[in-house]
C-alpha positions in Angstrom: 68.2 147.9 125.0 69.5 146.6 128.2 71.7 149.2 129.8 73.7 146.5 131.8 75.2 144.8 128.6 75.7 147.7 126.5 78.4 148.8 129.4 79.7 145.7 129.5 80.5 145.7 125.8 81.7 149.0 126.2 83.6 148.6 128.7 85.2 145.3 127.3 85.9 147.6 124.6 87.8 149.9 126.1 90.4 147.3 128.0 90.8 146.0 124.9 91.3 148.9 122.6 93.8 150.0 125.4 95.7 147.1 125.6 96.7 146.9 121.8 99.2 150.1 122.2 100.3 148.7 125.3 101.0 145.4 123.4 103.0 146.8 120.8 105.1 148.5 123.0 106.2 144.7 123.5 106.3 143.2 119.6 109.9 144.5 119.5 111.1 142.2 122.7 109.1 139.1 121.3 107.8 137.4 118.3 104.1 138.1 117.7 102.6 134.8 117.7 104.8 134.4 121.2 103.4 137.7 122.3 99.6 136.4 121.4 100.3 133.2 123.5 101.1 135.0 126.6 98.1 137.4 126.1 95.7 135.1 126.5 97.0 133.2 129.2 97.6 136.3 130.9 93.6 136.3 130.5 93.5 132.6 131.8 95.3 133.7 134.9 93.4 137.2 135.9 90.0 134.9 135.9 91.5 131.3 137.5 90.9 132.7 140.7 87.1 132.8 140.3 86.8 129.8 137.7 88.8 127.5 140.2 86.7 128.7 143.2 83.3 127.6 141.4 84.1 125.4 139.3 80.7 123.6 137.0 78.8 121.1 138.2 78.7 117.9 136.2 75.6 118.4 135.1 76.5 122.0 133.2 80.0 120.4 131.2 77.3 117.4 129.9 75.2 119.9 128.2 77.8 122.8 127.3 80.8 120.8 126.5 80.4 120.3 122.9 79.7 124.0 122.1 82.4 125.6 124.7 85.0 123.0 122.6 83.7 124.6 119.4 84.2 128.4 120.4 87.6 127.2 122.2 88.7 125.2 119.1 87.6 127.1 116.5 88.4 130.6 117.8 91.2 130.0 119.5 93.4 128.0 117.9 91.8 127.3 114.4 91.0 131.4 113.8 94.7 131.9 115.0 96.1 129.6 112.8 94.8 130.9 109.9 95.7 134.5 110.6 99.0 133.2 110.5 99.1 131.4 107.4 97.3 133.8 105.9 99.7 136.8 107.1 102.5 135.1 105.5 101.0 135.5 102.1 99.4 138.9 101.7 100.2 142.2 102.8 99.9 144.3 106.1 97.3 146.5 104.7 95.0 143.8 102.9 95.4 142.1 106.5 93.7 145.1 108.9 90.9 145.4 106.1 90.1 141.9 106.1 90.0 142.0 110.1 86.9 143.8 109.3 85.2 141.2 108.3 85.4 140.0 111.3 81.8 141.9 112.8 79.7 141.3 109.3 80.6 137.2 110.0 79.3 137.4 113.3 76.1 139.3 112.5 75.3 137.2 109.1 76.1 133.9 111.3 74.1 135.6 113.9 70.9 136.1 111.7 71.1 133.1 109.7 72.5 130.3 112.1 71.4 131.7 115.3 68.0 133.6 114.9 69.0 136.6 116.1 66.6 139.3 114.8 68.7 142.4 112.9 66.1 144.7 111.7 66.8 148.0 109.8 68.9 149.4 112.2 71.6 146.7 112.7 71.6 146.8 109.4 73.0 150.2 108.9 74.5 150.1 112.4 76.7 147.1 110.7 77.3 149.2 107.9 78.2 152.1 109.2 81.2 150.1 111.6 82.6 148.3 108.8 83.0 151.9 106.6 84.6 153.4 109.6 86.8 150.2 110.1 87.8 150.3 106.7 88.6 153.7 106.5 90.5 153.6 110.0 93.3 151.0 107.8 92.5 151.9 104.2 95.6 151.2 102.3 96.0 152.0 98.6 98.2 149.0 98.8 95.4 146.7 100.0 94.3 143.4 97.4 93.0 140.3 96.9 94.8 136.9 97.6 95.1 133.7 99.0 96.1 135.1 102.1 93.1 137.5 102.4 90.9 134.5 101.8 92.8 132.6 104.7 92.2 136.2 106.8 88.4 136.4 106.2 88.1 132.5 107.1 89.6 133.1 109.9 87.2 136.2 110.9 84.6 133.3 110.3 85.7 131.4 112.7 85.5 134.4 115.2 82.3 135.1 114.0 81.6 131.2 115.1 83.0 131.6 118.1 81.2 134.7 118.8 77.5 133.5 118.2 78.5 130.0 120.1 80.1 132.1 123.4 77.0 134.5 123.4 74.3 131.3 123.5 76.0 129.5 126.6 74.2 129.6 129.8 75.2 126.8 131.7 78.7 127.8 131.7 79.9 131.4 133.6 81.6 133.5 131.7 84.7 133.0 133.9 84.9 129.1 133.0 84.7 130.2 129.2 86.9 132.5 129.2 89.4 130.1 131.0 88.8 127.6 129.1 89.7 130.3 125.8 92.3 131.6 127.4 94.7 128.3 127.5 93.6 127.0 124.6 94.4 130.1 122.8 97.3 130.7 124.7 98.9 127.6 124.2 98.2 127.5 120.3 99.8 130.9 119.7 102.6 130.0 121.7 103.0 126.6 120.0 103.1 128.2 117.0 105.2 131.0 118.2 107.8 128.5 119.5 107.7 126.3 116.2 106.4 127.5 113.4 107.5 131.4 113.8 111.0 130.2 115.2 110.7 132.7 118.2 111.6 132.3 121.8 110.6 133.1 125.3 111.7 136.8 125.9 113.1 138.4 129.3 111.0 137.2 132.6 109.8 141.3 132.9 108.6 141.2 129.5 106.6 138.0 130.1 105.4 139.8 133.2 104.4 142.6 131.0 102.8 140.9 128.6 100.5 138.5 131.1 99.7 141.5 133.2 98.2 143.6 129.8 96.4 140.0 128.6 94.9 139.9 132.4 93.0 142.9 131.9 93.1 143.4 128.3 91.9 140.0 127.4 91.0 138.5 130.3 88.4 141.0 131.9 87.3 141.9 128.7 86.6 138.6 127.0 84.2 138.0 130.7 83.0 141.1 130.5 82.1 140.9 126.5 80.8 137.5 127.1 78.3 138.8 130.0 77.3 141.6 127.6 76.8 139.1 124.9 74.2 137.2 126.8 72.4 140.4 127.9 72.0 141.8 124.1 72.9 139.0 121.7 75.8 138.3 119.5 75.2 140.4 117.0 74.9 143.9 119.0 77.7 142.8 121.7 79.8 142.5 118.3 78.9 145.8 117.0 80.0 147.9 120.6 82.9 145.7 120.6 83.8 146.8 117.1 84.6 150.1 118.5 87.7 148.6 120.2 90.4 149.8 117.3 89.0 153.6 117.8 89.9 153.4 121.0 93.2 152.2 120.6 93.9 154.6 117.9 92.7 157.2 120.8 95.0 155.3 123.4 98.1 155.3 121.1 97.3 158.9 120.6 97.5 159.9 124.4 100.4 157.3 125.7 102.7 157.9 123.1 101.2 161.4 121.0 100.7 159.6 117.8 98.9 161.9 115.5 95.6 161.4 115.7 94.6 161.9 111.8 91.8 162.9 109.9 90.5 159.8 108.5 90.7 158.4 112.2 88.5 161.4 113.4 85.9 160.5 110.6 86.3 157.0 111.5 85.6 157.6 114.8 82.5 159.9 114.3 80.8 157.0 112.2 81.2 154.6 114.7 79.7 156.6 117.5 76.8 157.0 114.8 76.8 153.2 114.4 76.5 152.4 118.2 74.2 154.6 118.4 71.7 153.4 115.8 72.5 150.1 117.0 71.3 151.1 120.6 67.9 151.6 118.9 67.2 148.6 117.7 65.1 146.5 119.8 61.9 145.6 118.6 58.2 144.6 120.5 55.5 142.1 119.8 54.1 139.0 121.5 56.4 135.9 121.9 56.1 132.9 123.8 59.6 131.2 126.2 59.0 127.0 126.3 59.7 126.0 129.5 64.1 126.0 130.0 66.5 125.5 132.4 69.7 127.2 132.8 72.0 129.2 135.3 73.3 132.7 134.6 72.8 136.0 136.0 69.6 137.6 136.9 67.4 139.3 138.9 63.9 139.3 139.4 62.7 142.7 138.4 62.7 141.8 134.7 59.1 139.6 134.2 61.2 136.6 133.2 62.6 135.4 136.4 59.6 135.2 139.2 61.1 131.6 141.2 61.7 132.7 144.6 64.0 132.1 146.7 63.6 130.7 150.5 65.9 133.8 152.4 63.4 136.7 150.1 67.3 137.4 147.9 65.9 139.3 144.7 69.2 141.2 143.9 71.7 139.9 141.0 72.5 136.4 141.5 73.4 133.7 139.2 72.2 130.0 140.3 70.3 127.1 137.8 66.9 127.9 137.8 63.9 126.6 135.5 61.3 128.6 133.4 57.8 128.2 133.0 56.1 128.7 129.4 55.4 132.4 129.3 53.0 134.3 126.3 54.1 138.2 126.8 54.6 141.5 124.8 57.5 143.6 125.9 60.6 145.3 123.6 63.0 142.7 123.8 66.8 141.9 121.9 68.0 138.3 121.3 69.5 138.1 124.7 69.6 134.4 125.9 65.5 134.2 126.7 64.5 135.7 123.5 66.0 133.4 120.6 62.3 133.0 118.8 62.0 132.9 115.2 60.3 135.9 113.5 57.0 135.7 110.4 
């Protein structure tokens, strides 16, 4: 498993568990769909600095502008909407189970649509993070309803959005999560503004609420989309999926929230989940057709062996072509290793 990615998840994670207290310190001062708007365009404003400074070449927004406006659309302002609609006709608890759903879409559309190779131990890695998410919100109040429908279609479309974000490598991660960022933003505040009847609250609560999307969104949508490239949708997913654990831990410290049984449990069988999921790359001969693309790389890895006029050989991220390549190594379905499986 590539160490580098499974940090990044991690750490992407983390900001994001960390910002969800911190959020809801603020969902008293401002309508939540107001709130959501300014989150992610905090995260369009933390990484503008970098998108703006490199911006794509013309040749990159040709070949990745039809997928980028698919994980944009459909995750960002499609998924949103949804959650809305469907939040106005079901109940709090069926809600947070349904959000469950939101890692099995993205690892069926991974496996199916995608090609991503699960094998046994994604399989109960997967398992093992949806029990512990269901038993971190487990409601005896939770059912079945139009509204939970509208909730699990709208996981689907961040499952979409997921598997679509993972596969693009002509775009940096910077540019896409720009590009997420004020589409998302703007829908949720749209529909903030309109449909929820809110308003714009207090410029220091604004301030507050773009400075937790910065880090809480923006870093860790980069930082989840560079992980996702390194391991694949489905395994970025399932160390991301650890992000409510580590809120409930983060709402525990900043504001001594009991920390309860069932979250301890919860918790336990996520760790196990990671874990098993850290296990499961898998090794037999496959073959890369020739491809060209730009991300980040180095050349210690037996994929990337151009070189470069100055001797550079650290991490660098430039367009670069490969060469048809028959190899054995243990691999995951990182962005060279999409083959199909007997």
């Amino acid at each position: 498993m590539n160490t580098r990615g499974v940090v990044r998840c991690s750490v992407a994670a983390l900001l994001f568990g960390v910002s969800t207290p911190l959020a809801a310190e603020l969902v008293g001062q401002v309508n939540p769909l107001v709130l959501a708007g300014l989150l992610y365009l905090g995260a369009a404003v933390a990484v503008s600095p970098v998108a703006f400074r490199a911006p794509p070449s013309r040749s990159a927004l040709q070949a990745s502008w039809r997928p980028v406006a698919v994980a944009v659309v459909v995750g960002g302002a499609l998924g949103p909407a949804l959650l809305v609609v469907g939040l106005q006709h079901t109940s709090a608890a069926t809600a947070s189970l349904m959000l469950n759903f939101e890692l099995v879409a993205t690892v069926v559309i991974a496996a199916v649509l995608f090609r991503e190779h699960l094998g046994r131990s994604m399989i109960v890695a997967v398992a093992l993070i949806t029990l512990a998410g269901t038993a971190l919100v487990w409601s005896p109040s939770a059912g079945v309803s139009s509204g939970a429908v509208l909730v699990a279609m709208a996981c689907v479309c961040w499952g979409i959005d997921n598997n679509v974000t993972a596969t693009l490598d002509r775009i940096s991660p910077q540019h896409v999560t720009l590009a997420k960022g004020l589409v998302g933003g703007s829908a949720n505040l749209v529909l903030g503004l309109v449909v929820g009847g809110g308003s714009l609250p207090a410029p220091g609560t604004v301030i507050g609420a773009l400075a937790v999307g910065a880090f809480g969104y923006g870093v860790s949508i980069t930082l989840w989309v560079q992980g996702a490239r390194d391991l694949g949708a489905a395994r970025g997913q399932v160390i991301f999926s650890t992000a409510p654990f580590v809120g409930a831990l983060a709402a525990w410290w900043l504001s001594g929230t009991p920390f309860t049984a069932p979250q301890v449990v919860a918790s336990l069988l996520a760790v196990v989940g990671v874990g098993v999921s850290l296990r499961s790359s898998h090794d037999h001969q496959h073959r890369h057709d020739a491809l060209l693309h730009d991300h980040e790389h180095d050349h210690t890895d037996g994929h990337h062996t151009h070189r470069h006029h100055d001797g550079f050989t650290g991490r660098h991220s430039h367009p670069h072509h490969h060469e048809v390549i028959v190899h054995r190594h243990p691999h995951v379905p990182d962005l060279h290793h999409r083959h199909t499986h007997d």
